[in-house]
PATORRO-430151 format. One record per residue (C-alpha): chain; x, y, z. Coordinates in pm, 1 decimal, always signed. Each point is the difference from the previous one (the first is absolute). Layout:
N
<r 'A' <X Y Z>>;
...
# end
This chain:
467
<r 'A' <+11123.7 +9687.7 +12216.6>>;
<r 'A' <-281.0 -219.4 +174.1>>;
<r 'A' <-380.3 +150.7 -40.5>>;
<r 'A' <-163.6 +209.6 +284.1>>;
<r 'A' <-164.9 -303.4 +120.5>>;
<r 'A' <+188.0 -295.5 +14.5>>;
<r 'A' <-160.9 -285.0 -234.4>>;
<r 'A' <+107.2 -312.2 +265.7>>;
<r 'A' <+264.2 -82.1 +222.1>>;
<r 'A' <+305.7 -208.2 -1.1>>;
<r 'A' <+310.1 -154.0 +179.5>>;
<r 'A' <+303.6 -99.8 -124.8>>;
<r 'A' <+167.9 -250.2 +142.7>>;
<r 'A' <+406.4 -76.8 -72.6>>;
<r 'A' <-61.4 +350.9 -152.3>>;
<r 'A' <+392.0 +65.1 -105.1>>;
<r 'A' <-5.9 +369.7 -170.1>>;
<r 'A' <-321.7 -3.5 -60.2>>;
<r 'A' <-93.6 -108.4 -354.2>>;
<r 'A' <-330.5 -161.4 +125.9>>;
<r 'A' <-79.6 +315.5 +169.5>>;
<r 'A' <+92.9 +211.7 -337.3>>;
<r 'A' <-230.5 -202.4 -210.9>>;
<r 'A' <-331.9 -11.4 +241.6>>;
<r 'A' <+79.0 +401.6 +99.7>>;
<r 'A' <-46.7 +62.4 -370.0>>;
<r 'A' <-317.8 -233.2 +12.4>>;
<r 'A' <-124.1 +255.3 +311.4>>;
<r 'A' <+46.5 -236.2 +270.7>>;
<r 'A' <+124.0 +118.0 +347.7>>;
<r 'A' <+251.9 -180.5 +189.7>>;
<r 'A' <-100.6 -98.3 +298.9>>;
<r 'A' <+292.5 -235.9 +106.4>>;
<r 'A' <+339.3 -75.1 -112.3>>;
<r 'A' <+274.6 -220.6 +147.1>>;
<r 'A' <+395.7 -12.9 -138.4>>;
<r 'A' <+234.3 -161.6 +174.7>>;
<r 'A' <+323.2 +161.8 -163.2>>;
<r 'A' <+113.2 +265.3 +146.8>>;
<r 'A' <+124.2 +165.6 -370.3>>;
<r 'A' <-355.4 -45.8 -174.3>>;
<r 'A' <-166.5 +72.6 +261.1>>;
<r 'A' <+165.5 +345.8 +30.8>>;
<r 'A' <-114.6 +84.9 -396.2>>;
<r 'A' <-355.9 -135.3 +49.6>>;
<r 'A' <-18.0 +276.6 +264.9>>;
<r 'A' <+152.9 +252.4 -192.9>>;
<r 'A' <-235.1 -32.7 -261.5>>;
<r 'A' <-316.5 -122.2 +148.2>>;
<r 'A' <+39.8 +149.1 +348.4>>;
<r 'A' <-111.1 -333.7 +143.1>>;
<r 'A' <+346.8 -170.3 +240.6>>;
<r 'A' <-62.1 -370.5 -89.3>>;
<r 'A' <+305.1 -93.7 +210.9>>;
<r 'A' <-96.7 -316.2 +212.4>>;
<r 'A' <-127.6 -344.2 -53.0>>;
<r 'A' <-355.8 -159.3 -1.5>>;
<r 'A' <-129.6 -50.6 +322.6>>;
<r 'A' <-180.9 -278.9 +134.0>>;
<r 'A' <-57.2 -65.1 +358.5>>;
<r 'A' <+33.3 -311.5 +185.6>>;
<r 'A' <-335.6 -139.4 -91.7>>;
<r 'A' <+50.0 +147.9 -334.3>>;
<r 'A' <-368.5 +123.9 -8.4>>;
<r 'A' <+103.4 +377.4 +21.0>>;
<r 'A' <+183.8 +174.8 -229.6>>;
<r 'A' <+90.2 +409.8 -1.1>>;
<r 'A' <-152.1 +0.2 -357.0>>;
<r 'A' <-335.6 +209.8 -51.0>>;
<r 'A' <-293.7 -80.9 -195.6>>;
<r 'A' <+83.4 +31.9 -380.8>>;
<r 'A' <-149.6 -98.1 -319.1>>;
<r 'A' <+304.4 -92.4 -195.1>>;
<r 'A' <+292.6 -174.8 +101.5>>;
<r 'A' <+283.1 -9.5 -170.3>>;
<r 'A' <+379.3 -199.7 +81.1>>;
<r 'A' <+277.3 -82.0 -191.3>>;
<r 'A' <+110.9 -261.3 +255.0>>;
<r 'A' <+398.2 -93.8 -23.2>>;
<r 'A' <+119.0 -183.6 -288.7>>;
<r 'A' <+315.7 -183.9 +119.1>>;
<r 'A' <-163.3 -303.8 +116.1>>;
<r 'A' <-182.3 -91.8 -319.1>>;
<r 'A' <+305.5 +168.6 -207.4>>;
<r 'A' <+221.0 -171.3 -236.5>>;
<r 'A' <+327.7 +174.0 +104.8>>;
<r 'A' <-126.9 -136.6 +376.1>>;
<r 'A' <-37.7 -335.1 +148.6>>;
<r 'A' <-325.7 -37.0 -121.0>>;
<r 'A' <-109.2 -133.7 +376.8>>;
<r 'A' <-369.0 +175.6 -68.9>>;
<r 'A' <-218.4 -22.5 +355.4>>;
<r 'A' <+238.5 -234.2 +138.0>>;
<r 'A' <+242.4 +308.1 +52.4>>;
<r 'A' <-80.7 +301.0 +267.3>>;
<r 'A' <-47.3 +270.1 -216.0>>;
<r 'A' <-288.7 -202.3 -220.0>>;
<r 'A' <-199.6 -16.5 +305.5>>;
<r 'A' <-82.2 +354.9 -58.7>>;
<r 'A' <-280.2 -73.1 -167.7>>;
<r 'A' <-145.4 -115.7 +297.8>>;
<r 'A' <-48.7 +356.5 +130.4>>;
<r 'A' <-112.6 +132.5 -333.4>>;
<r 'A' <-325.4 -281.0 +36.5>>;
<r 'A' <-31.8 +61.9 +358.6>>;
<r 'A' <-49.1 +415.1 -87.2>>;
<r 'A' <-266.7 -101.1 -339.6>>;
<r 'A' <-124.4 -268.3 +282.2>>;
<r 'A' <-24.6 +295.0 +277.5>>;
<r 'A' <-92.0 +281.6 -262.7>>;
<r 'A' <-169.6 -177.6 -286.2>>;
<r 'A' <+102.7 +312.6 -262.7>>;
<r 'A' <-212.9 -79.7 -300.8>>;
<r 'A' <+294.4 -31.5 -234.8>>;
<r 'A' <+342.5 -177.5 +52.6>>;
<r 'A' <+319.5 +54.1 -229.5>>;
<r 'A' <+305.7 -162.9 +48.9>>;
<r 'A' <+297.4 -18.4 -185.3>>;
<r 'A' <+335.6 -235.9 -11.8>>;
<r 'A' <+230.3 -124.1 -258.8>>;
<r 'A' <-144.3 -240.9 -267.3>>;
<r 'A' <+174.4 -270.5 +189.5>>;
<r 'A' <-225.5 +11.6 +232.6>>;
<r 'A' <-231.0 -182.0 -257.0>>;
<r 'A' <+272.2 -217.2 -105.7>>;
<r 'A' <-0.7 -389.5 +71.9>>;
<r 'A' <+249.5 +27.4 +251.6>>;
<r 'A' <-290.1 +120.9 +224.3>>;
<r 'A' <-306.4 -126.0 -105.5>>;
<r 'A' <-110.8 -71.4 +351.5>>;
<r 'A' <+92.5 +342.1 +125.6>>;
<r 'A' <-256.9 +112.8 -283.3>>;
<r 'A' <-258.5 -190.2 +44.1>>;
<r 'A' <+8.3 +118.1 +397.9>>;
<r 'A' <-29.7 +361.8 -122.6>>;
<r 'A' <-317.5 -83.7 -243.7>>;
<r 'A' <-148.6 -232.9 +257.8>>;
<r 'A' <+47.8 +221.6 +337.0>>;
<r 'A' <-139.3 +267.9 -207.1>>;
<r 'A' <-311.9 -168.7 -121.5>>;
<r 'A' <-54.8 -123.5 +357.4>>;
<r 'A' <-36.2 +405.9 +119.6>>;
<r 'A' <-248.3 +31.4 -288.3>>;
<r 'A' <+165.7 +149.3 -219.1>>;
<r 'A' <-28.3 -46.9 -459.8>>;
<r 'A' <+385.6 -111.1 -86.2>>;
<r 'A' <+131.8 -140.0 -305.7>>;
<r 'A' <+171.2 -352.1 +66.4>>;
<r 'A' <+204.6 +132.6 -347.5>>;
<r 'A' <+261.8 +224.5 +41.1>>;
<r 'A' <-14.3 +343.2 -144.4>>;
<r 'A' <+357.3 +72.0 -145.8>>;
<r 'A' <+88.0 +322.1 -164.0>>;
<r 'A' <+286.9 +240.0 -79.3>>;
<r 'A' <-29.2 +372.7 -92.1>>;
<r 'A' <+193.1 -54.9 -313.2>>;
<r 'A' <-342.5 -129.2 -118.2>>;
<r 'A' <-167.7 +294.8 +83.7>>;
<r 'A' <-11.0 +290.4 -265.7>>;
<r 'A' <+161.0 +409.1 +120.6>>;
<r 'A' <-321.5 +160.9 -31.4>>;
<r 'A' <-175.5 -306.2 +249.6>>;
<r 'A' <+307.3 +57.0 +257.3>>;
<r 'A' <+273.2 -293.5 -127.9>>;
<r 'A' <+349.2 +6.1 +1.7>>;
<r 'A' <+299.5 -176.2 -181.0>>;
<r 'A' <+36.1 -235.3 +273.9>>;
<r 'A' <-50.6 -379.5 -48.4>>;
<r 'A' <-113.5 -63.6 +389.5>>;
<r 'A' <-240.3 -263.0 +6.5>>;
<r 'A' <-150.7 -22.7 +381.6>>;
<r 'A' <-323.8 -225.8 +86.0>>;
<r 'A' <-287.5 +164.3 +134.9>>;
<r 'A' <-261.4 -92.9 +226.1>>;
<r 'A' <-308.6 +159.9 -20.1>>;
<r 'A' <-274.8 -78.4 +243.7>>;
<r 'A' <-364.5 +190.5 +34.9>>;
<r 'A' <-185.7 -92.6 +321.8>>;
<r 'A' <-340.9 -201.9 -121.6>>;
<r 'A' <-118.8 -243.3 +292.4>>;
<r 'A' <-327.5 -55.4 -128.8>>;
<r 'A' <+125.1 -84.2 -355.8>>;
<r 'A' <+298.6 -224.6 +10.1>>;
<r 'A' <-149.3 -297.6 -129.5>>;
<r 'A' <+3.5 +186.6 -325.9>>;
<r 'A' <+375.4 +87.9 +16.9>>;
<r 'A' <+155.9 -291.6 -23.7>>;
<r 'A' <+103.6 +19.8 -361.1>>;
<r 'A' <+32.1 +371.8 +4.0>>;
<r 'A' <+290.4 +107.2 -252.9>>;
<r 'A' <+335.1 +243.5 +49.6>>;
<r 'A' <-23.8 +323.9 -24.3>>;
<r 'A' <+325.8 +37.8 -233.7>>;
<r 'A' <+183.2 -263.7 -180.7>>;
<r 'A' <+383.9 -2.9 -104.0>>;
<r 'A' <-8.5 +23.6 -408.4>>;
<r 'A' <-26.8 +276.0 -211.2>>;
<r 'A' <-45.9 +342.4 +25.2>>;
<r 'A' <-325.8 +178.0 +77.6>>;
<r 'A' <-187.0 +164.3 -262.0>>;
<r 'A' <+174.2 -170.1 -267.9>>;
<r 'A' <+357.2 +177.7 +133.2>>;
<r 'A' <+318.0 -186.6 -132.6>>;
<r 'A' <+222.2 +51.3 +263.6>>;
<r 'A' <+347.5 -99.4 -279.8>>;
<r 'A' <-144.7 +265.2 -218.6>>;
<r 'A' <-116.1 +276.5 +201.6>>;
<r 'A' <+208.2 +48.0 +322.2>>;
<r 'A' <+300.5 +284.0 -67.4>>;
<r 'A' <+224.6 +4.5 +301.3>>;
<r 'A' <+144.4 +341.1 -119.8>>;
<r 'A' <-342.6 +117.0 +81.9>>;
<r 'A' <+64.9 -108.1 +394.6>>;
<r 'A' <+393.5 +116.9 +35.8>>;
<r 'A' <+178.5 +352.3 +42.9>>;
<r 'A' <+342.3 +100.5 +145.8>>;
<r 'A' <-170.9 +236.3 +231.1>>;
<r 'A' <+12.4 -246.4 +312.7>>;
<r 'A' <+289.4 -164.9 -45.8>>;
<r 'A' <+198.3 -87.8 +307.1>>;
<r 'A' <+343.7 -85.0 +104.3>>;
<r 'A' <-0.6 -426.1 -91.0>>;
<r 'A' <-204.4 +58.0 -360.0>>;
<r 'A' <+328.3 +19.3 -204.8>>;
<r 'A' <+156.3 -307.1 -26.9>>;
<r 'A' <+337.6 -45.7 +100.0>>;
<r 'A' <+321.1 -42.6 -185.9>>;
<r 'A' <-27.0 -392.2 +60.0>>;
<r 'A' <-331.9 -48.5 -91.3>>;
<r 'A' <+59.5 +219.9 -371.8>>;
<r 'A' <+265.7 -246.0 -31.0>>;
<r 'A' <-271.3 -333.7 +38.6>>;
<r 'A' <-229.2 +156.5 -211.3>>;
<r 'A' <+239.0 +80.3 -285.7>>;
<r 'A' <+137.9 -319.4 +17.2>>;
<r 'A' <-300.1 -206.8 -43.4>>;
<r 'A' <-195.8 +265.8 -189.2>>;
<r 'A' <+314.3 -113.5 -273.2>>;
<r 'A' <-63.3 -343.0 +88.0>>;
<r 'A' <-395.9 +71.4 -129.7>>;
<r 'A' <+100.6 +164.7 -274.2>>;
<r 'A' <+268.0 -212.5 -135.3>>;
<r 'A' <-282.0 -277.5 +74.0>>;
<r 'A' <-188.9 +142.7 -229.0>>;
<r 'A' <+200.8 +78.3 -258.2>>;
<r 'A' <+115.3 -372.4 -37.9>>;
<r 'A' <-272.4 -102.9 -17.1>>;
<r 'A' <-195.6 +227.7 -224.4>>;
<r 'A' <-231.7 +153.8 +262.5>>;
<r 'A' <-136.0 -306.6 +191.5>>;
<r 'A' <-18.3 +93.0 +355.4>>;
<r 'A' <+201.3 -133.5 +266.0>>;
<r 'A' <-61.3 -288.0 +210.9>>;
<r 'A' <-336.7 -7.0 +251.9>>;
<r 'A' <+200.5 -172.7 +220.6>>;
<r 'A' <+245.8 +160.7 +250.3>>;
<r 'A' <+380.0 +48.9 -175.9>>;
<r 'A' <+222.9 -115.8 +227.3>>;
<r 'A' <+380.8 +106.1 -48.3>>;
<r 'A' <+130.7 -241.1 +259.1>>;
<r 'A' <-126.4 -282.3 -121.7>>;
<r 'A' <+208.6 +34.6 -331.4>>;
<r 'A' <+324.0 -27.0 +248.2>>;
<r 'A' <-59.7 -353.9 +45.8>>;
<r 'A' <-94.7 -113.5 -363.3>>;
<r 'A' <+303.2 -183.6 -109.3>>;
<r 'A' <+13.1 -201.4 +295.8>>;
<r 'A' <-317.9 -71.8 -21.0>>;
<r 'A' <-25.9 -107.5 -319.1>>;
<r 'A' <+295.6 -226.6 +31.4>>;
<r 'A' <-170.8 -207.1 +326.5>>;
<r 'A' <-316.4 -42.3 -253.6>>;
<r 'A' <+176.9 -46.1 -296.0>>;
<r 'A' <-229.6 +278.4 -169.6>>;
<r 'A' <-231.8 +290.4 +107.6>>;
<r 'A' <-228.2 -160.6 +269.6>>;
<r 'A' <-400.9 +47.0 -33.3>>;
<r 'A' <-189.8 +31.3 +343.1>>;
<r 'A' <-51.8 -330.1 +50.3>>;
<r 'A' <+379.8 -100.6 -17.0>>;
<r 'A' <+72.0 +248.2 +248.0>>;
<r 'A' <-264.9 -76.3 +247.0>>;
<r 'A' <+111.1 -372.9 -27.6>>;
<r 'A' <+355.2 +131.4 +84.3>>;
<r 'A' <-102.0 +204.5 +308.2>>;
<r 'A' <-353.9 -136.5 +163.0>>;
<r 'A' <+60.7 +330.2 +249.0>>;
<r 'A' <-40.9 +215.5 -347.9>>;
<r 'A' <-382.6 +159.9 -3.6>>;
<r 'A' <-114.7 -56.2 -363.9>>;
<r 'A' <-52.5 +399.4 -77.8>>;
<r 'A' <+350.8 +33.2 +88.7>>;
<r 'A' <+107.2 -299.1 -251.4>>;
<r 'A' <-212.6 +135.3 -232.9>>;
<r 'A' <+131.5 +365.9 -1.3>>;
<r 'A' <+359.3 -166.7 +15.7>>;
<r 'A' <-45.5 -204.5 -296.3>>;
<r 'A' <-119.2 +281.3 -205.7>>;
<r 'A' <+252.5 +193.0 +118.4>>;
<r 'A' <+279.6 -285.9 -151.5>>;
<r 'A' <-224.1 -43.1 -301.1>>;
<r 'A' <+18.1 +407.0 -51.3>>;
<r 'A' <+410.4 +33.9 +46.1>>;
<r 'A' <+115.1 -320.5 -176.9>>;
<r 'A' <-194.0 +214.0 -295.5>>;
<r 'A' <+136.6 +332.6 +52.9>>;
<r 'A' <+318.0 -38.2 +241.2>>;
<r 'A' <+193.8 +193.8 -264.7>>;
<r 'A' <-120.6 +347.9 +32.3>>;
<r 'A' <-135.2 -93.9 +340.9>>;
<r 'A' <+374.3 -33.6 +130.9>>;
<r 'A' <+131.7 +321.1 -194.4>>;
<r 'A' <-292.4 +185.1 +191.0>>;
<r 'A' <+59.9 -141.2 +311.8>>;
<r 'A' <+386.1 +84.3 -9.1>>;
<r 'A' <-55.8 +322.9 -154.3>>;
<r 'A' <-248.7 +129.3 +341.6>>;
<r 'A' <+167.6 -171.4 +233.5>>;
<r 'A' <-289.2 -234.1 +72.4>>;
<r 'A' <+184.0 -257.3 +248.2>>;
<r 'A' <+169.0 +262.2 +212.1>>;
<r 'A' <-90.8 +193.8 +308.1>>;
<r 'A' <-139.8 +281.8 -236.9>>;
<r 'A' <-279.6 -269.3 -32.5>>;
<r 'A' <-177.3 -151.4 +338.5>>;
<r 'A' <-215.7 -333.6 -87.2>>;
<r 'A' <-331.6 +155.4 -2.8>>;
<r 'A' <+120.9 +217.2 -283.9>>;
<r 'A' <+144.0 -257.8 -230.0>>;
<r 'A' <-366.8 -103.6 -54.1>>;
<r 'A' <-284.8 +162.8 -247.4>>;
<r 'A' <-358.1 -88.2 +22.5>>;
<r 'A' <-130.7 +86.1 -370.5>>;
<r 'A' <-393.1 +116.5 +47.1>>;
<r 'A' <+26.1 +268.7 -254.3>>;
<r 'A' <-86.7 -155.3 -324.8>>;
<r 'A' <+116.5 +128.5 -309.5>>;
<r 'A' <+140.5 +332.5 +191.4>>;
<r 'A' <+302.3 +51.5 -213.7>>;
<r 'A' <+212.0 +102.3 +308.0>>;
<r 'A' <+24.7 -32.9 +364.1>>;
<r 'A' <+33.8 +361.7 +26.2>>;
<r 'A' <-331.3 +85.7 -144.1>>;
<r 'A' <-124.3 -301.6 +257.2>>;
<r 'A' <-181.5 +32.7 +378.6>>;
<r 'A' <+273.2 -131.9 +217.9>>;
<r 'A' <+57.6 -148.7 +324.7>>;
<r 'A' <+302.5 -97.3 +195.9>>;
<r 'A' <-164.4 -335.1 +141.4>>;
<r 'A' <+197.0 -268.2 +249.9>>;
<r 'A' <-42.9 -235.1 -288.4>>;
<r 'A' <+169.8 +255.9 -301.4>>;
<r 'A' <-133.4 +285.6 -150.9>>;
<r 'A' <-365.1 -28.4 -122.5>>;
<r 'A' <-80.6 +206.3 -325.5>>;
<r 'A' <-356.4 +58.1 -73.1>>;
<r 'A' <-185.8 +169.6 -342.6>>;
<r 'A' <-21.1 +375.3 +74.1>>;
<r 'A' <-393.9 -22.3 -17.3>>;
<r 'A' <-167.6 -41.0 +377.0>>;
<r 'A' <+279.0 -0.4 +328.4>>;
<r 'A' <+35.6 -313.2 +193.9>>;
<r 'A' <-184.7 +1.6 +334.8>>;
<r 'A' <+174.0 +242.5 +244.3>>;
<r 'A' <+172.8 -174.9 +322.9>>;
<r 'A' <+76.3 +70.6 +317.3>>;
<r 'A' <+351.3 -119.3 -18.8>>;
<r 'A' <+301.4 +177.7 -193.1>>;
<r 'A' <-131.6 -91.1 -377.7>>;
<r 'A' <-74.1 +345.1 -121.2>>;
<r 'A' <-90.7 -75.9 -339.7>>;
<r 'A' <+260.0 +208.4 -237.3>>;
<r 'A' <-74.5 +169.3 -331.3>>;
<r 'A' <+188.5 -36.1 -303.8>>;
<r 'A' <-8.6 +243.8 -279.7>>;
<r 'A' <+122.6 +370.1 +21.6>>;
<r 'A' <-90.0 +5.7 +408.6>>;
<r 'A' <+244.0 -286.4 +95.3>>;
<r 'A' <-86.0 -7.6 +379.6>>;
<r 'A' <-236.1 -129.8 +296.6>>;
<r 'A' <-362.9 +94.8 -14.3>>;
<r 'A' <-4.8 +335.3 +268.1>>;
<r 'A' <-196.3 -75.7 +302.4>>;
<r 'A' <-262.7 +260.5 -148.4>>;
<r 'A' <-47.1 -194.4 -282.0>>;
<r 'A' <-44.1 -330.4 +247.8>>;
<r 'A' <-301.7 +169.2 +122.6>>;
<r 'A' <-145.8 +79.5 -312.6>>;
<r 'A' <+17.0 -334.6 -127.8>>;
<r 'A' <-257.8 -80.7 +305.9>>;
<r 'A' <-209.8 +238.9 -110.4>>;
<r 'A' <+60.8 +267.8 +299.7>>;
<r 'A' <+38.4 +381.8 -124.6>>;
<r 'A' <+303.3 +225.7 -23.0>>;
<r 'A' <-141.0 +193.5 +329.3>>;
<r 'A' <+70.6 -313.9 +180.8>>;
<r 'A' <+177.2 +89.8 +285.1>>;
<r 'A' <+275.6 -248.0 +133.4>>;
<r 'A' <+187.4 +239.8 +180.2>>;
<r 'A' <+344.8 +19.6 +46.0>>;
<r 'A' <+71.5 -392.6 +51.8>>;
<r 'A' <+265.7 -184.2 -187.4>>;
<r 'A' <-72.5 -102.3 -320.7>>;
<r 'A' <+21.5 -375.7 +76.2>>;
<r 'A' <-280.8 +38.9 +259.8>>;
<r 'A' <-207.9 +126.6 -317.0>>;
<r 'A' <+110.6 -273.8 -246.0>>;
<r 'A' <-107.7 -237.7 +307.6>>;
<r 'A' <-386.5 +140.4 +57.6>>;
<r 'A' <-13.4 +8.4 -356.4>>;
<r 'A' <+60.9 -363.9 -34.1>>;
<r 'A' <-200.1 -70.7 +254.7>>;
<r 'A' <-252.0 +198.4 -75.8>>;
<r 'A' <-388.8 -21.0 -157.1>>;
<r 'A' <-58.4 +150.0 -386.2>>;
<r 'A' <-236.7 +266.7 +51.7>>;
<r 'A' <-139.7 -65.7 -374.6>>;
<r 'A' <-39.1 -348.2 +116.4>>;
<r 'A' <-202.9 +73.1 +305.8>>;
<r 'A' <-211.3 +247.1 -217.8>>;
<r 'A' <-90.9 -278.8 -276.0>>;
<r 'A' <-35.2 -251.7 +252.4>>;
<r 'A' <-243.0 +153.8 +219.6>>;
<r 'A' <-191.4 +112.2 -317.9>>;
<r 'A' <-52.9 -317.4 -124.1>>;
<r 'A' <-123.2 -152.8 +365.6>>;
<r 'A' <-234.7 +250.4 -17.7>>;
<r 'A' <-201.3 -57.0 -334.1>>;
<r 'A' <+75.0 -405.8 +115.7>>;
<r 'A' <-200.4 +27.5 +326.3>>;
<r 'A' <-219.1 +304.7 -61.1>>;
<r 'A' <-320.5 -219.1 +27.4>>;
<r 'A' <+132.6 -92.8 +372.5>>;
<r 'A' <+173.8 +370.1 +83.4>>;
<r 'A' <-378.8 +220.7 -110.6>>;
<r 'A' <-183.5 -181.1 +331.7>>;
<r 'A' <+214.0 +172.7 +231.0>>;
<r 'A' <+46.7 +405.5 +61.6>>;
<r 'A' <+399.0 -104.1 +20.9>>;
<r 'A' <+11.6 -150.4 -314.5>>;
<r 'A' <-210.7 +229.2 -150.5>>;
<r 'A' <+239.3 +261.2 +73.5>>;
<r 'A' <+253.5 -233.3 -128.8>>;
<r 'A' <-148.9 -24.1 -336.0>>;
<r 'A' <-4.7 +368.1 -57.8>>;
<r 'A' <+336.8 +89.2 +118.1>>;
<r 'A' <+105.7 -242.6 -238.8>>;
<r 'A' <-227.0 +54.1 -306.0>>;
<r 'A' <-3.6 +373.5 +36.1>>;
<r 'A' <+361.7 +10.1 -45.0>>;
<r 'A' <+248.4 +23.3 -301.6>>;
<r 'A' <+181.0 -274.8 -140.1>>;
<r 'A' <+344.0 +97.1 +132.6>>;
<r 'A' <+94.5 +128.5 +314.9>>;
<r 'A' <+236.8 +175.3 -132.8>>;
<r 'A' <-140.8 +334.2 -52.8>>;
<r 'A' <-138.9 -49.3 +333.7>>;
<r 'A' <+288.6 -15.6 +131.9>>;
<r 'A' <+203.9 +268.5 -204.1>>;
<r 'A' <-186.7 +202.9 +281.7>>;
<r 'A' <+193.1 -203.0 +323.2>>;
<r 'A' <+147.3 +251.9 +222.0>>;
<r 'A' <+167.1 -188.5 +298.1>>;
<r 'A' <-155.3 +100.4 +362.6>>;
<r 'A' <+411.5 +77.6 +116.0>>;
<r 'A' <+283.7 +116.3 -135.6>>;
<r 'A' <+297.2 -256.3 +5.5>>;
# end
């Protein structure tokens, strides 16, 4: 797949299965270093790289002296969790954000001419503001041209001929080209990508077809929903549609439905003396956060309005019994004017069950929220189709792990359409910088030699060993 000659050479750091190493092996790079800490990922970057990342980085004592060779690209996409919203959000102060310590002291040790790193967009959030501003400034300080504004994306953006998928996943990038002579000039340099619309003019509502992504080919044991889970969906999919057909076709509430919050109406209502706003409750309960109060208030307003046919639905399902646990008797309406919930994108969330339009997925996981599609299919998205979504091919070879180990690399893992774009557009950003060296030179080419997509690169991955 890579050319006779290998156009530069890269590491990948926090490499997972290897979605870094699929985009920049279509680019003709050569790995020259990869490190993978779980056991599971590791074993499928091996299988189809022939590379064992298993380990961690390594930094001696002194940490002058890593086991990293020379390379002209480095690549990491260091771990999420401590700049994650479904973490504590601890950034640097917590272990696992000092990682990025040994990435600068390898670019610091190694100087590879271009640096791109990858996290969650939370990263750029203003929860961690400081933790950024470390990243942009320790950067700078090893010479290298970075950005101080984030570059967001998502390969739902990203058209199928120029390698996107139906995923909305927007990560922050940072993109860094080594120019020690020049930074005074790079102060204000701008993004390489920025979250908005789609490239080229692509409408991402108008043009994505999931049907175009799914087949029954790959299905596994836990795609088919259960007899339980039928029942939730048919219950509230009657809900929607009854919703809608009282109201001649306005879509349902924005904010999340929630069933047992219509249990304590009446008494309620008689300890106000009427259906309390917000503010009245708040008042009543300083303890109360005010997005709670304000989804509880709506959620009096809604069922003083339609308790009638909400309490012959509710009786008629069962909605109050064991048949329904409290995380089902909640719907989070994100699907517009979708005249069902069956024709929705579904998932069974902690906080209800989230319905999406069946345009783009949500961004895969890597905890048990598989999204599930409605219309004739009816079922989890396959593992197979997981790995589509970020971009890797049908030859991928994940061997003969459970399928929750692949639903988990895939949602922690890189979009390889992403990494393709990304890379493309650092490229014709900083090609006035990358031209004075024979490294970036080589850069340049790989990158503006090569197709759009990797895709029909990579229709031609064979893995190294069987699984």
């Amino acid at each position: 797949m890579a050319k006779s000659a290998s156009a530069f050479r890269f590491v990948d750091l926090f490499a997972g299965v290897g979605g870094f190493h699929a985009a920049l092996k279509a680019y003709g790079g050569a790995c020259v270093y990869a490190v993978e800490i779980d056991k599971a990922a590791a074993a499928v970057y091996e299988r189809n790289w022939g590379r064992n990342p298993l380990g961690d980085i390594k930094v001696d004592a002194n940490e002058t002296i890593m086991n990293v060779p020379d390379h002209d690209l480095l690549v990491a996409g260091f771990p999420c969790q401590p700049f994650s919203k479904s973490g504590a959000q601890r950034g640097m102060d917590e272990a696992r954000g000092t990682l990025y310590w040994h990435i600068l002291k390898i670019i610091e040790k190694r100087k590879p001419k271009v640096v791109l790193l990858e996290n969650v967009r939370n990263l750029a959030g203003p929860r961690h503001l400081h933790e950024w501003q470390v990243i942009i400034e320790t950067l700078r300080e090893q010479g290298y041209r970075v950005s101080e504004t984030p570059a967001i994306f998502s390969p739902h953006l990203l058209p199928p001929e120029r390698g996107g998928r139906p995923q909305v996943r927007e990560r922050v990038f940072i993109t860094a080209t080594h120019n020690p002579t020049g930074l005074g000039d790079d102060s204000f340099v701008e993004p390489v990508a920025r979250i908005g619309h789609g490239i080229g003019g692509f409408d991402p509502k108008a043009e994505w077809h999931l049907e175009d992504l799914l087949d029954d080919t790959h299905n596994v044991p836990g795609c088919d929903l259960t007899e339980a889970e039928v029942r939730w969906v048919d219950a509230w999919d009657e809900w929607v549609q009854t919703w809608f057909e009282k109201l001649d076709g306005r879509r349902p509430p924005g904010f999340p439905i929630w069933a047992d919050s219509w249990t304590d109406f009446d008494k309620v209502v008689k300890r106000f003396g009427d259906v309390p706003d917000h503010r009245e409750l708040m008042d009543d309960d300083e303890g109360l956060p005010a997005w709670k109060a304000g989804h509880l208030a709506k959620n009096y307003a809604l069922y003083s309005i339609h308790r009638e046919w909400i309490d012959v639905w509710a009786q008629k399902w069962g909605i109050y019994t064991e048949k329904f646990p409290p995380s089902r008797r909640k719907l989070e309406w994100q699907a517009q004017d979708t005249p069902r919930l069956w024709d929705t994108v579904m998932h069974f969330r902690p906080s209800g069950i989230r319905a999406k339009a069946p345009t783009y997925l949500p961004a895969l996981v890597a905890i048990t929220q598989t999204s599930i599609v409605g219309g004739t299919r009816r079922r989890r998205l396959s593992p197979r189709e997981t790995a589509r979504l970020q971009g890797l091919p049908d030859t991928y070879d994940f061997g003969a792990q459970r399928p929750a180990a692949t639903y988990k690399q895939m949602g922690n893992g890189v979009n390889v359409g992403v990494v393709w774009h990304v890379l493309r557009e650092h490229v014709a950003r900083d090609e006035d910088v990358l031209k004075k060296t024979a490294a970036g030179r080589n850069i340049i080419r790989a990158v503006q030699t090569a197709p759009l997509s990797p895709d029909e690169v990579l229709a031609k991955h064979k893995p190294v060993t069987a699984g």
